[in-house]
KEZAVEX-173917 format. One line per field, with one value per residue (C-alpha): x, y, z; residue in one letter. Coordinates in steps of 0.05 Angstrom, whole numbers, plus 5000, padded with zeros to 4 digits. Example, Ala and Ser with C-alpha at 12.3 -4.5 7.8 and 13.67 -1.06 7.14 Angstrom:
BEGIN
u c(5246:5273);
v c(4910:4979);
w c(5156:5143);
residuo c(a:s);
This chain:
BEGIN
u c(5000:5059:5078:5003:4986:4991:5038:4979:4954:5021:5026:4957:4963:5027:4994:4951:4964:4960:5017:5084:5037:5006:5080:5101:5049:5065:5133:5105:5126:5057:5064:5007:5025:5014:4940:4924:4897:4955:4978:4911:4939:4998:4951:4906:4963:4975:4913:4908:4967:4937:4913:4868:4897:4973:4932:4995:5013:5050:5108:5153:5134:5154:5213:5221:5148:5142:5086:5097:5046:5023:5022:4984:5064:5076:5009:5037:5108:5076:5030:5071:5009:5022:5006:4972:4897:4835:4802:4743:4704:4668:4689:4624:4552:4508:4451:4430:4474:4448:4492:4459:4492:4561:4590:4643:4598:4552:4608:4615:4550:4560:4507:4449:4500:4484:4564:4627:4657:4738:4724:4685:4746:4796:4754:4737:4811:4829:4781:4797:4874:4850:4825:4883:4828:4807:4859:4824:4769:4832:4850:4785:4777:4851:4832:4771:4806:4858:4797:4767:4828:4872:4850:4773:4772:4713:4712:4675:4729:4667:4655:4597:4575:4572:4641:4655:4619:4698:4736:4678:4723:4798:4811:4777:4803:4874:4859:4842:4886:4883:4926:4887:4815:4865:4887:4824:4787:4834:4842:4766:4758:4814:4798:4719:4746:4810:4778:4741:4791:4768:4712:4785:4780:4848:4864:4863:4905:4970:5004:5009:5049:5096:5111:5120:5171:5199:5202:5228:5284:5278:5278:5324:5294:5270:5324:5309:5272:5282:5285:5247:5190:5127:5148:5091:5142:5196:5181:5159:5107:5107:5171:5142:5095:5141:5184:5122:5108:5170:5136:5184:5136:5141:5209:5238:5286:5278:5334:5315:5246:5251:5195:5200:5218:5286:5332:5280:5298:5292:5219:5198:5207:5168:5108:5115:5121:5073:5023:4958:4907:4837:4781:4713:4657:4617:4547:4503:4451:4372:4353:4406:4387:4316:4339:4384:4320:4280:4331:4333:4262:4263:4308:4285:4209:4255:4282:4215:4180:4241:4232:4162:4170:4226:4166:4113:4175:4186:4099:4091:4142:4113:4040:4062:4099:4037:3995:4042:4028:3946:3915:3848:3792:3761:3829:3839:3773:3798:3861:3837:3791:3863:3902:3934:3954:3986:4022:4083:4094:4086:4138:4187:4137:4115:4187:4209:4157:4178:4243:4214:4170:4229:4274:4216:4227:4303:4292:4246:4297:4359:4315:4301:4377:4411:4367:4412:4373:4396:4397:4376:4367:4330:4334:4272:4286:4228:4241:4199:4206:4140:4110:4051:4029:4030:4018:3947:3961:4031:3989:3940:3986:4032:3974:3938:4003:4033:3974:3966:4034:4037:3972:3996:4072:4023:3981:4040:4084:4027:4012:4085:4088:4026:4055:4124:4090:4051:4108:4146:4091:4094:4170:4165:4104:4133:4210:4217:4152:4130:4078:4039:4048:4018:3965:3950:3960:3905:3861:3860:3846:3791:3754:3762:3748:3674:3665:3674:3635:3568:3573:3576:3589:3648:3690:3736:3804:3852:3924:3929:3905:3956:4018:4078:4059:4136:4171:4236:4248:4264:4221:4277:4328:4346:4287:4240:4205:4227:4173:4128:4112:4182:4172:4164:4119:4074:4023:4007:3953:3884:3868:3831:3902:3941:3910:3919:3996:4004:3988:4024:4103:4076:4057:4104:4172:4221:4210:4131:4098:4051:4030:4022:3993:4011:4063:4087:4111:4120:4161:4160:4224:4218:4153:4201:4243:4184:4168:4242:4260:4313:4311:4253:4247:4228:4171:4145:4136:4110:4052:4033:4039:3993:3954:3946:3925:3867:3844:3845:3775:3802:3846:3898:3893:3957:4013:4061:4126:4154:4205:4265:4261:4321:4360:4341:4362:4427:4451:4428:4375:4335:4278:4275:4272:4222:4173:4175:4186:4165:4100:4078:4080:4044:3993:3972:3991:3937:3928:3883:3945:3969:4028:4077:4118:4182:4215:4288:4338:4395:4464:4486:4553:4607:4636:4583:4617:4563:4499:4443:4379:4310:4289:4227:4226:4150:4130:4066:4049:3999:4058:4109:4156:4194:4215:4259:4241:4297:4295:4358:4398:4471:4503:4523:4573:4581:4566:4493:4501:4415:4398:4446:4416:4348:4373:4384:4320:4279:4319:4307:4230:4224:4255:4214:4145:4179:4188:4119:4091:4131:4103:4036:4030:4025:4048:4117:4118:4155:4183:4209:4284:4328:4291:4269:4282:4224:4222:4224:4209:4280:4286:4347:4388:4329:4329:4266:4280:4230:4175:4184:4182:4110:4097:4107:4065:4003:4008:4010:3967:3908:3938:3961:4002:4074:4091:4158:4150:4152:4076:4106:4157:4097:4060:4124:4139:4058:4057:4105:4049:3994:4037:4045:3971:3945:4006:3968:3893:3879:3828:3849:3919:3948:3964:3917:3908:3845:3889:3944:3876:3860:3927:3933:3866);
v c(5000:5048:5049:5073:5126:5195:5246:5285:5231:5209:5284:5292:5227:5243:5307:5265:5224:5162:5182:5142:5078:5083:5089:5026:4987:5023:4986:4918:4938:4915:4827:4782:4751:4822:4819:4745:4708:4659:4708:4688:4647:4691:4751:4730:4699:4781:4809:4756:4788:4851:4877:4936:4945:4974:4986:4938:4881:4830:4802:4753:4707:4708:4742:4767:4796:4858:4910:4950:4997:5002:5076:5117:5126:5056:5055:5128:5087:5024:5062:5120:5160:5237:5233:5303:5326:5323:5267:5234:5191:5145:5155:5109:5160:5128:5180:5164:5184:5219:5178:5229:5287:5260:5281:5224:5172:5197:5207:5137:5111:5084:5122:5072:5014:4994:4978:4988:4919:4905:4888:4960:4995:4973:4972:5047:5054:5029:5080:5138:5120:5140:5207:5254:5314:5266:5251:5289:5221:5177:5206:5186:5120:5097:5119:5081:5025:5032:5038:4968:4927:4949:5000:4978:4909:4854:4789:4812:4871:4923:4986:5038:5098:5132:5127:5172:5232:5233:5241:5279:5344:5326:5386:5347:5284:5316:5344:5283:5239:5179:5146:5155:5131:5075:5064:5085:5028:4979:4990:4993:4927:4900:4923:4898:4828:4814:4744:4726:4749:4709:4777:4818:4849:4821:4874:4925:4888:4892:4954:4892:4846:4909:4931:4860:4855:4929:4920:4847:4843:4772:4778:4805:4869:4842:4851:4907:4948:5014:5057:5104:5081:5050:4987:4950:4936:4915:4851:4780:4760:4680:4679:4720:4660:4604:4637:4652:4569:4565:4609:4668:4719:4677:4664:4726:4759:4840:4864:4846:4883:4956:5006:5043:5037:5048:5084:5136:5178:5247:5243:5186:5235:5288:5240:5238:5310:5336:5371:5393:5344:5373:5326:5324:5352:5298:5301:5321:5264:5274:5299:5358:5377:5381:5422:5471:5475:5496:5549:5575:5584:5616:5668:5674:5702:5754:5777:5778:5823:5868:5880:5885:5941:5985:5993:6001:6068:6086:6092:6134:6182:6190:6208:6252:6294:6290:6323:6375:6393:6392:6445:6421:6391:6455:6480:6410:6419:6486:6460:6400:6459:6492:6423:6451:6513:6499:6418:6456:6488:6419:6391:6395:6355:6306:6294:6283:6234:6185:6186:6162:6113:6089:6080:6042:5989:5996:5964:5904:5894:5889:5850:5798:5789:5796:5754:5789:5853:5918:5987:6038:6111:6160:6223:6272:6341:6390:6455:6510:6554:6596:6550:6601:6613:6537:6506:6482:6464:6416:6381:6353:6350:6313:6252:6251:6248:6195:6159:6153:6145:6079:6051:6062:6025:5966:5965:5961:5906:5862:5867:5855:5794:5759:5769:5728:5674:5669:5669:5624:5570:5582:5565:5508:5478:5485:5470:5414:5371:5339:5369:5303:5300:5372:5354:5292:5331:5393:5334:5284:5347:5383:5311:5304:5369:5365:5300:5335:5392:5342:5315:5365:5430:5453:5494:5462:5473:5482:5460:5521:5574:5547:5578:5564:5560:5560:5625:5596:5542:5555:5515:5498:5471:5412:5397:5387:5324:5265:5256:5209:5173:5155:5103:5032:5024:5077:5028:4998:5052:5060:5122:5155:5138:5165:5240:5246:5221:5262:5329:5318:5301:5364:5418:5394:5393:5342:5371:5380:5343:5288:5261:5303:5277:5290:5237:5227:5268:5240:5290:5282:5257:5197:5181:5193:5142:5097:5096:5096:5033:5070:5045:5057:5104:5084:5139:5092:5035:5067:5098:5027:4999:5052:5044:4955:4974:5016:4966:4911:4892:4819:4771:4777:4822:4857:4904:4943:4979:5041:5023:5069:5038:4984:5053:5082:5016:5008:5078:5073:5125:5108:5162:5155:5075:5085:5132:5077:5012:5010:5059:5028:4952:4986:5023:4962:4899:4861:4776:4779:4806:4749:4784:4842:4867:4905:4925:4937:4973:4928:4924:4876:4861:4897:4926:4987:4993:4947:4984:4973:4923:4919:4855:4843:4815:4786:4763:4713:4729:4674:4617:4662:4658:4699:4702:4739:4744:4767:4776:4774:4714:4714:4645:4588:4597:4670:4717:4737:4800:4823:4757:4778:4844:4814:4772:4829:4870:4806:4807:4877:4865:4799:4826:4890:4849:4807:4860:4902:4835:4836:4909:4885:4819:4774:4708:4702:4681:4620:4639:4596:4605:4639:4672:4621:4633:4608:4605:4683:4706:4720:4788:4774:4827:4883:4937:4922:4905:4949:4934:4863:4878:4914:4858:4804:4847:4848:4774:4754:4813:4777:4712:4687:4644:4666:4648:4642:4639:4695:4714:4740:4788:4810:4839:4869:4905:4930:4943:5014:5043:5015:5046:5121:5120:5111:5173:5210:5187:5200:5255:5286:5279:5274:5336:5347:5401:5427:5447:5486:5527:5559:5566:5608:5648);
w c(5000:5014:4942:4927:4984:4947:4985:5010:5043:5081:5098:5124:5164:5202:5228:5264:5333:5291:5239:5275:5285:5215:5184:5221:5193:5124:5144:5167:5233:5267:5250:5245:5316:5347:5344:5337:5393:5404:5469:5506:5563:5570:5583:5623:5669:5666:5683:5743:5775:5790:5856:5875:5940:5907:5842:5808:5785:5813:5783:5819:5881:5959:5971:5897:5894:5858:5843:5782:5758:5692:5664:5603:5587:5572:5525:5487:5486:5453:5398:5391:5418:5440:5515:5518:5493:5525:5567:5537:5578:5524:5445:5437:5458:5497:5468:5393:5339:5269:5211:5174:5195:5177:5121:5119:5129:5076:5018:5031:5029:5103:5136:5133:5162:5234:5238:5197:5185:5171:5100:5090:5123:5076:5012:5025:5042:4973:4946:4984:4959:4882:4908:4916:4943:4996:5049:5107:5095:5088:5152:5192:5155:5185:5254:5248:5219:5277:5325:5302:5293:5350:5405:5414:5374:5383:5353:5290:5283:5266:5302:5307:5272:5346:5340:5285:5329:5346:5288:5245:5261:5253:5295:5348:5330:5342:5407:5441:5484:5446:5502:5557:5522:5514:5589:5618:5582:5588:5665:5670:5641:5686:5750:5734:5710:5758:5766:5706:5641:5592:5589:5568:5499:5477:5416:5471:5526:5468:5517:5575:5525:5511:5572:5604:5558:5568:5650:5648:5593:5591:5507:5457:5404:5345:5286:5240:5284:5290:5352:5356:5325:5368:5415:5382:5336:5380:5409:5390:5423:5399:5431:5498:5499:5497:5557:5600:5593:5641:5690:5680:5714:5780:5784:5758:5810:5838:5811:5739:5737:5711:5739:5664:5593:5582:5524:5504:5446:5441:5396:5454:5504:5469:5469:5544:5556:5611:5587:5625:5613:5594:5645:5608:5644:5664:5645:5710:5729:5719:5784:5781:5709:5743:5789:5755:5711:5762:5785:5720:5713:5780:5755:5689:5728:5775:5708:5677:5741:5743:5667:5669:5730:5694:5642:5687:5719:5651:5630:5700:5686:5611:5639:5693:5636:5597:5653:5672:5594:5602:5640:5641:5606:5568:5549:5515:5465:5446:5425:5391:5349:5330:5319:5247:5279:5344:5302:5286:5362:5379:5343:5394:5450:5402:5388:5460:5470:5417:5444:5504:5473:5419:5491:5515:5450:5456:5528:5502:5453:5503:5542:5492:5468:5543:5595:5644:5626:5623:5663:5617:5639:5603:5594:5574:5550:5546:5516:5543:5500:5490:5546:5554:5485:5463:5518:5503:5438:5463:5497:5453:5396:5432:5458:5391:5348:5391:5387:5322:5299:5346:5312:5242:5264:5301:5238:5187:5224:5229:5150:5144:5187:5154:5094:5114:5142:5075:5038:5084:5078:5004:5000:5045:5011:4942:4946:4980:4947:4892:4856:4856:4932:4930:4898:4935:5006:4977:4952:5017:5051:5025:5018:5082:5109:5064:5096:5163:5149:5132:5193:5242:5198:5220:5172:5112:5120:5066:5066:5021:5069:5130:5143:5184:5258:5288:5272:5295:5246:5170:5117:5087:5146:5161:5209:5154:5153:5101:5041:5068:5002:4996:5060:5040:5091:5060:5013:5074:5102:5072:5052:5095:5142:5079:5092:5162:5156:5095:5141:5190:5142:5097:5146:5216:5225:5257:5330:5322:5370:5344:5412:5478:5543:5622:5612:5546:5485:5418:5368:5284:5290:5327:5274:5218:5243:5245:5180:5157:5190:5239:5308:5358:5410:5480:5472:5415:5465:5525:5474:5446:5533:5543:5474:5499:5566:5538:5495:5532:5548:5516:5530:5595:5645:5642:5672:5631:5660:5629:5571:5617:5679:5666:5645:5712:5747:5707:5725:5797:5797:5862:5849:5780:5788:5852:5807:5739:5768:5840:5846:5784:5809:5880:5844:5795:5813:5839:5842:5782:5730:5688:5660:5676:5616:5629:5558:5567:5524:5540:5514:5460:5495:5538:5464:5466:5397:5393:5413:5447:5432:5453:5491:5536:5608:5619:5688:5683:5758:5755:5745:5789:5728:5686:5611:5570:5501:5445:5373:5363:5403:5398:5382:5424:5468:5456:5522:5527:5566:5539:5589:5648:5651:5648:5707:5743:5736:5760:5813:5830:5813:5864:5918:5913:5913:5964:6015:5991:6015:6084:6100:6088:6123:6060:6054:6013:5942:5916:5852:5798:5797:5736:5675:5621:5555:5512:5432:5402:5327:5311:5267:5224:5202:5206:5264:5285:5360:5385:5343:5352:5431:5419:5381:5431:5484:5435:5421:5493:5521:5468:5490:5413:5399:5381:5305:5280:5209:5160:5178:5243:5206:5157:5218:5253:5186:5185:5259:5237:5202:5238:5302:5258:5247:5323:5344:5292:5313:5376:5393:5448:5448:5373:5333:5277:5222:5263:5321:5270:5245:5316:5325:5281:5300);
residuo c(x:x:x:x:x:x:x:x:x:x:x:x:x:x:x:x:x:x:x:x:x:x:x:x:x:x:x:x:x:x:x:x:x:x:x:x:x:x:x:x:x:x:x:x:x:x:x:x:x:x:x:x:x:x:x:x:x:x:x:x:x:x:x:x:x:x:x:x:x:x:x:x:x:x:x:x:x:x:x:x:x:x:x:x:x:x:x:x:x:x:x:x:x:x:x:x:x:x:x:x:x:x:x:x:x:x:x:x:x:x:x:x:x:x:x:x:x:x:x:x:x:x:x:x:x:x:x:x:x:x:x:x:x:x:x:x:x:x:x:x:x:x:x:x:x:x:x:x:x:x:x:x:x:x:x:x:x:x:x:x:x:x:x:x:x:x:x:x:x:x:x:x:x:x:x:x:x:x:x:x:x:x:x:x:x:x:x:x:x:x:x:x:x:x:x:x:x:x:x:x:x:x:x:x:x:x:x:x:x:x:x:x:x:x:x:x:x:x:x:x:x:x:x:x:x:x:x:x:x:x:x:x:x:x:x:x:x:x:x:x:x:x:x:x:x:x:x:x:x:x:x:x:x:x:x:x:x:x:x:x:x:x:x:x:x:x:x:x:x:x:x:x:x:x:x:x:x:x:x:x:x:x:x:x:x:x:x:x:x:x:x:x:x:x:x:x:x:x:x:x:x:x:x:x:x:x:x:x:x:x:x:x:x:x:x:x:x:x:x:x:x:x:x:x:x:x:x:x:x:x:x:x:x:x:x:x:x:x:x:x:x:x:x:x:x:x:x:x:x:x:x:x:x:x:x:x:x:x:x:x:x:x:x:x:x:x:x:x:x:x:x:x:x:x:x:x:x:x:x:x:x:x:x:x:x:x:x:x:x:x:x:x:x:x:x:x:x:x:x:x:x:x:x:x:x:x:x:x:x:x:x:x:x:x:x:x:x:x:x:x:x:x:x:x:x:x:x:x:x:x:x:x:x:x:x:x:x:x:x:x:x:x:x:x:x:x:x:x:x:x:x:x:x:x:x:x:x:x:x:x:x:x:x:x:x:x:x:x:x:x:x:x:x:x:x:x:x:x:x:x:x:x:x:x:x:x:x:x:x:x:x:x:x:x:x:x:x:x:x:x:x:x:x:x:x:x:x:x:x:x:x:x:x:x:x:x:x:x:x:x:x:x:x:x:x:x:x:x:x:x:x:x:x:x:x:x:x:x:x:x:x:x:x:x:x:x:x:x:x:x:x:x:x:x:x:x:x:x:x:x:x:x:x:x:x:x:x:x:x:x:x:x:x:x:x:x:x:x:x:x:x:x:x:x:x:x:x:x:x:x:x:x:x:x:x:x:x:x:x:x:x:x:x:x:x:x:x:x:x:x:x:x:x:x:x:x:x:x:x:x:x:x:x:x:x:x:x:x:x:x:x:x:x:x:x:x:x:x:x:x:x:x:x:x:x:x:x:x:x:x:x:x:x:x:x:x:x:x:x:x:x:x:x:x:x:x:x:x:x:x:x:x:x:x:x:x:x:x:x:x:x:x:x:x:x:x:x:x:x:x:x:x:x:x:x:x:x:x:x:x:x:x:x:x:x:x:x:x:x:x:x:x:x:x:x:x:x:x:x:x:x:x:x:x:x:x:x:x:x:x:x:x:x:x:x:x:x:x:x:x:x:x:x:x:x);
C-alpha cells in the first residue's frame, strides 16, 4: 500500500496522533502475531496478577514479589500515541447518533450501516487512495480502521457509527488523548474482570504484552527494528509465549524488573512530555438537570418582574409629563379645534415623547437578546420655550400624534408579518415537494374536510390557506420532515390513514409534537424514524403499553412497566427507578394480572461499539415465572450480556414484591428460579428490536400464539404504520390540522 498512498495523504496522516503507528504498519512493523489470539493464556496469566489494593501488578513470588504499575506512558510508548489532549470519557455515545449528519459517512455511502465491518474499512481505504482531494476522509477512515482492529477490537472487528461523532472534526480528532481513552478502558475492564479474564477484549490488552517485555528484559529486540518508532514493533510476542510456559513471571528475581521503559529517544520523550490534561465535564445526572432547571426558571420570572416594572417606571414618568402639559379639560377641546395651527409648536413635544416611547422598544429589545437585562436611563428634554402661548396646543398634539403614529407602526408590522409567514409556507410547501404529493395533500384534505363539514358542519380547511405555525424554524432547514411517500411502509395505510399522515410530514417539522399527554411526548422525529426503518424510540413503546392497556377489554389482564426503567436501574437512579418501576408495580399489581411486561433497552455486549437492543422481560404472575424474550439471540457459546441484565431487573422486581409483601402481612411468594428463555420470532438482520418487543406484548396481552414463520415478520413490518397512524389518531391527544387552524386564529 505504501507504494500507492499519494503524498497528500502520508502528509495529512502524520499530522495526526495516529501518523508514527500508521508508518510502522506502512513498514510491516505491526506482525500478524501482534494481534492474533495465540497470546491468550499469556495475558490473562497478566491480568490475574493485578491487585486493587497497590493498584499493580505482581510480578515475581515470595521474597522476589514485585508491584509494578502500569502507566498511560507505557500505552503512548507502545502506539507512539502523543500523551497530551483532552480526556474523553466514552468515544462510543450512549445517546442516539444521526449517521445522517456526517459528512464522511455519507460520501461513503456508510450512513444507513448499523456497523462498519473490517472488509468496509479497507475497501473504502482502497478507494479513498485514488482520490488525491480526499485525504482528510483517508484520515478518519485509518483511525477508524485503527479503532476496530487494534484500540477497541471485538471478535467481528466492526465498530459503530457513534464512534465517528469523534473524528467527524479532525481538529477534534487531534485534540484528544488517544492514550488515555486507551488506558482508561483497558484498566476499567481490568479492575471489573480481575477474576474472570476470559471477558478481556484482547486487541486492547497489546500495551500489557509490551511493557511486560519492556520491565522484564527477559527477550532480545527484534532485528530490523528501529528505535524510535512504536514498541509495538519491537518485540515478539510468539517467543514471549514460549518463555512465560516456564513460568518466568514467577520466578523472575527483583533486581531484573525495571519500573519504566528504558533508552527513550529524544521524539519518545516528546510524546511523554507533561502537558495539562483537559478532564471532560461529566454530564450532571437527571435529578440535578431538574433542578438547575427549576433554578433557572426561578430566575428567568425575577428577570421577567424586574423587566416588566422598569416599564411600568418608565409609563409613569411618561404620563406625569403628559399632565404637567394639560391644564384642564376645556382648554383640551379648544386646542383639539386649533390642531393645524398649534402641530408645528408641537413639534418639539411630540418629538420628545417618541424618544421616550422608541427608549421604551430599545429596552424590550435588550431585554430579549441579554436575559441578564439591562439598566437603561432616560433622559427627557422639554424645551419650554414659549410654554405660555403653546401650551394648550403641546398638549393635545403631543397625545393625539403619539397615538396615532403607534397605531399606524402596530398596523403596518402586522401586514408585514402575515405576509412572511405566507410566503414562508409558500417556500416550504413548494420546494421541497413533489407536485403530485401537492396535489394529493390539497386533495385528501379538502375531501376530508367536506366529509367533516356534513357531519357536524364545521369549517373546511385548506392546506392552502395554513401557514407556518413556528417562527423559529426555517422551511427549508434541516428539520424538515422526510417525504412520506418515499417510506416503504407507506402502501400499507388505507386512505383515509394516507391524509391524516400526509398532514402531518407536509405541514410539521422534525421537533413537532405528534403526541402530547401528562406523561408522554412524541416528536415528528421519532415518527420519521418509524416509517424509515431506523431504530425505535422508547417513547414509541411506552405509547403502544399505554395504547394495549386501553384496549384491553380481551384477552389477559395485564401490567406494563415504562420502557426506561432498566435505564434508571442500570445507572442507579433510586427516584427515577422508585417513580417507573416501584409505584407502578404498587399502584397496579393486583392477584388477578396474568402478565407484567418490562421492555428493556439492554446492551448487546460489553463492546458498546456494539449498541444497544431491545428485549422484553415478561412476568406471568399467575405461574410466578419469568421470561425473557429476544429477537435477536447471539450464538452458542458467545456471552449473552441482553439475558444477564434481564437477570438482574427480576431480581430487582422479586425482591421489591417480596418486601411490599413483608410490609403488608402477605404470605411470601415461591418463585420459579432463573429467567426462562422460551422460543422468540428471531428478526434477522432488520432493526426492528423494538417493534418486535411491541409485538410480543400484543400477542401475549390477546393471548396468541407466538409464530415464528415469516407471517410473524409481515405483521412486525405493518405494525410501523399501523403504530404512525394511532400517534396521529387519537382525539384528544394527537396533533391534527384542526388544532394548527386555531392556532393560528
Amino acid at each position: 500500500m505504501k507504494q500507492r498512498i499519494p503524498m497528500t495523504h502520508m502528509d495529512a496522516m502524520m499530522k495526526t496522533p495516529f501518523g508514527r503507528l500508521f508508518n510502522l504498519f506502512l513498514d510491516n512493523g505491526v506482525r500478524d502475531e501482534t494481534i492474533t489470539g495465540q497470546n491468550k493464556d499469556l495475558l490473562y496469566d497478566i491480568i490475574s496478577r493485578y491487585s486493587h489494593e497497590e493498584d499493580a501488578f505482581r510480578i515475581g513470588q515470595g521474597e522476589n514479589a514485585n508491584y509494578v504499575k502500569f502507566k498511560p506512558e507505557h500505552v503512548s510508548l507502545a502506539f507512539g500515541l502523543p500523551l497530551d489532549g483532552k480526556r474523553v470519557s466514552d468515544v462510543f455515545r450512549r445517546f442516539k447518533y444521526d449517521p445522517e449528519s456526517s459528512s464522511f459517512l455519507k460520501f461513503l455511502d456508510l450512513a444507513k450501516n448499523s456497523v462498519i465491518k473490517k472488509e468496509e474499512m479497507v475497501a473504502k481505504l482502497n478507494f479513498l487512495l485514488t482520490l488525491n482531494d480526499q485525504h482528510d476522509h483517508f484520515c478518519r477512515m485509518v483511525a477508524v480502521f485503527l479503532a476496530a482492529t487494534l484500540f477497541f477490537a471485538n471478535s467481528n472487528t466492526n465498530i459503530g457509527l457513534s464512534f465517528v461523532s469523534n473524528i467527524e472534526s479532525l481538529q477534534t480528532m487531534n485534540s484528544i488523548s488517544w492514550t488515555h481513552v486507551i488506558y482508561d478502558k483497558l484498566m476499567e475492564k481490568i479492575k471489573e474482570h480481575t477474576n474472570k479474564p476470559l471477558s478481556v477484549n484482547a486487541a486492547c490488552v497489546i500495551p500489557l504484552l509490551v511493557w511486560i517485555c519492556e520491565i522484564s528484559g527477559i527477550l532480545e529486540p527484534r532485528k530490523g527494528y528501529i528505535v524510535g518508532t512504536p514498541r509495538i514493533g519491537r518485540w515478539n510476542f510468539t517467543k514471549l509465549s514460549r518463555k512465560w510456559k516456564n513460568d518466568f513471571l514467577e520466578n523472575i528475581t527483583k533486581d531484573k524488573i525495571k519500573e519504566d521503559f528504558q533508552d527513550l529517544t529524544e521524539a519518545e520523550k516528546q510524546l511523554l512530555e507533561k502537558v495539562a490534561i483537559q478532564e471532560e465535564v461529566q454530564p450532571k445526572d437527571y435529578d440535578q438537570l431538574l433542578k438547575d432547571h427549576e433554578e433557572l426558571i426561578t430566575q428567568m420570572q425575577q428577570m421577567k418582574e424586574n423587566y416588566e416594572g422598569q416599564i411600568l417606571e418608565l409609563q409613569r414618568k411618561i404620563n406625569e409629563l403628559e399632565k404637567e402639559s394639560m391644564p384642564n379639560k376645556r382648554e383640551d377641546e379648544v386646542s383639539v379645534n386649533n390642531f393645524d395651527d398649534g402641530i408645528s409648536d408641537g413639534d418639539n413635544i411630540v418629538e420628545n415623547i417618541d424618544e421616550a416611547e422608541a427608549e421604551i422598544e430599545n429596552l424590550k429589545h435588550v431585554h430579549e437578546k441579554d436575559e441578564a437585562g439591562a439598566e437603561i436611563e432616560i433622559q427627557m428634554q422639554v424645551e419650554n420655550k414659549d410654554a405660555a402661548e403653546v401650551g394648550n396646543q403641546r398638549g393635545q398634539v403631543k397625545t393625539f400624534k403619539s397615538k396615532l403614529a403607534l397605531k399606524r407602526k402596530e398596523t403596518q408590522q402586522k401586514n408585514v408579518e402575515v405576509e412572511n409567514e405566507k410566503k414562508q409556507y409558500c417556500l416550504r410547501a413548494k420546494a421541497p415537494r413533489k407536485v403530485e404529493d401537492a396535489k394529493v395533500i390539497k386533495s385528501k384534505t379538502l375531501k376530508l374536510g367536506r366529509k367533516k363539514k356534513a357531519e357536524n358542519n364545521d369549517e373546511i380547511i385548506e392546506v392552502e390557506k395554513i401557514v407556518t405555525v413556528s417562527k423559529s424554524v426555517d422551511a427549508g432547514a434541516s428539520c424538515q420532515l422526510r417525504n412520506i411517500t418515499d417510506s416503504r411502509h407507506y402502501n400499507y395505510f388505507e386512505e383515509k390513514e394516507k391524509a391524516t399522515v400526509l398532514q402531518f410530514f407536509s405541514l410539521c417539522h422534525t421537533f413537532s409534537n405528534a403526541y402530547m399527554d401528562d406523561t408522554l411526548t412524541i416528536q415528528g422525529r421519532l415518527l420519521e424514524d418509524l416509517m424509515f426503518d431506523k431504530f425505535t424510540s422508547s417513547e414509541v413503546i411506552d405509547f403502544y403499553s399505554k395504547w394495549l392497556k386501553k384496549h384491553s377489554s380481551e384477552g389477559a389482564k395485564s401490567l406494563y412497566v415504562s420502557s426506561v426503567a432498566w435505564t434508571h436501574l442500570k445507572a442507579d437512579q433510586k427516584k427515577c427507578v422508585q417513580r417507573t418501576l416501584h409505584d407502578v408495580l404498587e399502584k397496579e399489581l393486583a392477584d388477578d394480572i396474568k402478565y407484567v411486561f418490562i421492555p428493556m433497552n439492554t446492551s448487546k455486549s460489553r463492546h458498546q461499539a456494539e449498541g444497544y437492543h431491545w428485549t422484553l422481560l415478561v412476568l406471568n404472575y399467575q405461574d410466578k415465572k419469568f421470561e425473557h424474550y429476544d429477537s435477536m439471540k447471539p450464538r452458542k457459546g458467545l456471552l449473552n450480556l441482553s439475558y444477564e441484565e434481564a437477570v438482574v431487573m427480576r431480581n430487582e422486581v422479586v425482591d421489591w414484591i417480596n418486601s411490599h409483601r413483608a410490609e403488608t402481612k402477605k404470605s411470601k411468594i415461591s418463585w420459579l428460579k432463573g429467567v426462562k428463555t422460551p422460543t422468540c420470532p428471531q428478526q434477522g438482520t432488520t432493526s426492528d428490536c423494538g417493534i418486535y418487543v411491541c409485538k410480543i406484548m400484543e400477542s401475549l396481552s390477546r393471548e396468541e400464539k407466538l409464530h415464528t414463520g415469516k407471517d410473524f415478520q409481515s405483521d412486525v413490518e405493518e405494525l410501523r404504520p399501523t403504530l404512525t397512524y394511532l400517534i396521529l389518531a387519537d382525539k384528544e391527544h394527537s396533533w391534527n390540522i384542526n388544532k394548527l387552524a386555531k392556532d393560528l386564529d
